[in-house]
KEKE-3310 file (N, C-alpha, C; in steps of 0.2 Angstrom, whole numbers, plus 5000, padded with zeros to 4 digits):
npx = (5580:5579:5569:5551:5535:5525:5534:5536:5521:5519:5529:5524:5510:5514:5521:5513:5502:5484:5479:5475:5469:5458:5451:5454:5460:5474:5483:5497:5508:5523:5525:5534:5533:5531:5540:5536:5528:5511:5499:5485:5472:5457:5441:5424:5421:5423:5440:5453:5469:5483:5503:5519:5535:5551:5561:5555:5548:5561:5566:5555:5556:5569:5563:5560:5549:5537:5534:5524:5517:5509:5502:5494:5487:5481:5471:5465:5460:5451:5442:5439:5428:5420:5412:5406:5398:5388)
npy = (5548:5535:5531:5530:5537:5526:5514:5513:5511:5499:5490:5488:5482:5470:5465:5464:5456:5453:5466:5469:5456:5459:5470:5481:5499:5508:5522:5534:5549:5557:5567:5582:5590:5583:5572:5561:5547:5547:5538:5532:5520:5513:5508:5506:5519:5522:5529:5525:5533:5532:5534:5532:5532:5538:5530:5517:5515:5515:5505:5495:5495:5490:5476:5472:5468:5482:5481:5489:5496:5484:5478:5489:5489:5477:5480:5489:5482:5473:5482:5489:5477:5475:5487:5485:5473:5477)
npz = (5426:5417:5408:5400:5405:5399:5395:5411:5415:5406:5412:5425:5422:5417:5427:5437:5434:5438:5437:5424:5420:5429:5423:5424:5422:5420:5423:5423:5429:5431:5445:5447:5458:5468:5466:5462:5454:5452:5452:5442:5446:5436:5435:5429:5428:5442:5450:5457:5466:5468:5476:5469:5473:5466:5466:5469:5458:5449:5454:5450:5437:5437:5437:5450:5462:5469:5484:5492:5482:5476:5486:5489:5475:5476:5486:5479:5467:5474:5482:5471:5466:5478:5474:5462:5464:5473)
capx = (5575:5579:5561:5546:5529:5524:5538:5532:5515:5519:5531:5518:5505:5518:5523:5505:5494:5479:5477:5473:5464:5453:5448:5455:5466:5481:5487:5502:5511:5527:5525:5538:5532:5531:5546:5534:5524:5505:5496:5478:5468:5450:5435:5417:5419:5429:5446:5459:5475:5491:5509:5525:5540:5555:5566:5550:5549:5567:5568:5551:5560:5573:5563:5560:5543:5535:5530:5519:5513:5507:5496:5489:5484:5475:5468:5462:5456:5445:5437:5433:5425:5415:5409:5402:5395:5385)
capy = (5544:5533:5526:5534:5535:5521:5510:5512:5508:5491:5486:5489:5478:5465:5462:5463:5454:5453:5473:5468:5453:5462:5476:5492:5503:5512:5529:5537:5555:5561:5573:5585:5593:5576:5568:5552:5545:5549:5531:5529:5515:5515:5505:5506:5525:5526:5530:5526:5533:5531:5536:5528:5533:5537:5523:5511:5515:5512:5497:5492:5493:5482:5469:5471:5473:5485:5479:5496:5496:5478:5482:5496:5485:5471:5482:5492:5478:5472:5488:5488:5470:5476:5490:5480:5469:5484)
capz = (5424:5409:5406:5400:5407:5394:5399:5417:5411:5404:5418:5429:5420:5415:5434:5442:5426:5440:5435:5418:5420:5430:5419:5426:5417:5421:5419:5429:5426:5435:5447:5449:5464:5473:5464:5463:5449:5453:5448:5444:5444:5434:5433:5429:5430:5447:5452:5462:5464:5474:5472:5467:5473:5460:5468:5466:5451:5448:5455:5449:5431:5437:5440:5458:5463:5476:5489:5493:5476:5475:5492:5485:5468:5480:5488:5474:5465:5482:5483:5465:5467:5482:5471:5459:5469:5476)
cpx = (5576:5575:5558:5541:5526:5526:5536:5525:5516:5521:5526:5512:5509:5520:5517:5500:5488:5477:5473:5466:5459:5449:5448:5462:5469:5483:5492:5506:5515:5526:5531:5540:5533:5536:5544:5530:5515:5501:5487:5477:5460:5446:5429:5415:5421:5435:5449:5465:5480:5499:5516:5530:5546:5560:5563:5549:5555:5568:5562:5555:5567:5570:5562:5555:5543:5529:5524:5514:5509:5501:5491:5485:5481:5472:5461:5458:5447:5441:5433:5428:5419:5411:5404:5399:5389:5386)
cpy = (5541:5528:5530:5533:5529:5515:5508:5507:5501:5488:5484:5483:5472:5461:5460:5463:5455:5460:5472:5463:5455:5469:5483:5495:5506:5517:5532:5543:5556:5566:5576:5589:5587:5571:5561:5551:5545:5542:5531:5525:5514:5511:5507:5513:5527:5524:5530:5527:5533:5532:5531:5532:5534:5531:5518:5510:5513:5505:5491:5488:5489:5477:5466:5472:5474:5484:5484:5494:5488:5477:5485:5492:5479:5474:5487:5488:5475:5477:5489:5484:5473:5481:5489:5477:5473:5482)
cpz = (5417:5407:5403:5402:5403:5397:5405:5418:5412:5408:5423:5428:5419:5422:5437:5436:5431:5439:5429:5416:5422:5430:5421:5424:5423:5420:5426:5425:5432:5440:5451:5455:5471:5472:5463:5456:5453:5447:5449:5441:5442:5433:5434:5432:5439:5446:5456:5462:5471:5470:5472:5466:5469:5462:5468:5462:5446:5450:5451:5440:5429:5438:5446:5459:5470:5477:5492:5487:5474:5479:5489:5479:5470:5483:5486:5471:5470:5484:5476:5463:5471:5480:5467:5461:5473:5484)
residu = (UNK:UNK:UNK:UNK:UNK:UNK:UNK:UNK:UNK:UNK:UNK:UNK:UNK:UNK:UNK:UNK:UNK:UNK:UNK:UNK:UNK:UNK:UNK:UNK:UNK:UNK:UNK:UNK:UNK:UNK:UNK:UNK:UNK:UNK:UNK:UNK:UNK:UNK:UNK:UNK:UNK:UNK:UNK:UNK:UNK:UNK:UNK:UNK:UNK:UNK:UNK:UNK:UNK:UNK:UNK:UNK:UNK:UNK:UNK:UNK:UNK:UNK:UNK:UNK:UNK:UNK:UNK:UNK:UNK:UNK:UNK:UNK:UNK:UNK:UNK:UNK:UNK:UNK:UNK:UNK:UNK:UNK:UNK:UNK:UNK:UNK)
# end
């Protein structure tokens, strides 16, 4: 892995701006048990989390996005909306 969680971080917000735009943080940590990065997504005092693969990962920081991960971040957003919305 020649990145660091940080790195990841940015990539991440940098490919999918709609995370940022619409007010929900980001925080992700390795997990060495799962071989994947552990992604959560947070607003308004909830959380959502989903995983990223170390090959999504890798490719993500190629410049390739994933498709999984992209899903998952429409899907997140849409559930945080309908939260709000009560």
């Amino acid at each position: 892995m020649g990145y660091t969680n940080v790195a990841l971080k940015d990539k991440i917000m940098e490919m999918y701006p709609e995370v940022e735009k619409r007010g929900v943080a980001v925080s992700l940590d390795f997990s060495e048990e799962k071989n994947a990065f552990i992604v959560k997504f947070s607003k308004g005092g909830r959380e959502l989390t989903t995983h990223l693969e170390k090959k999504d990962a890798d490719d993500c920081m190629n410049n390739i996005k994933c498709v999984y991960l992209g899903m998952q971040i429409a899907e997140f957003i849409k559930n945080f909306e309908m939260i709000e919305k009560g």
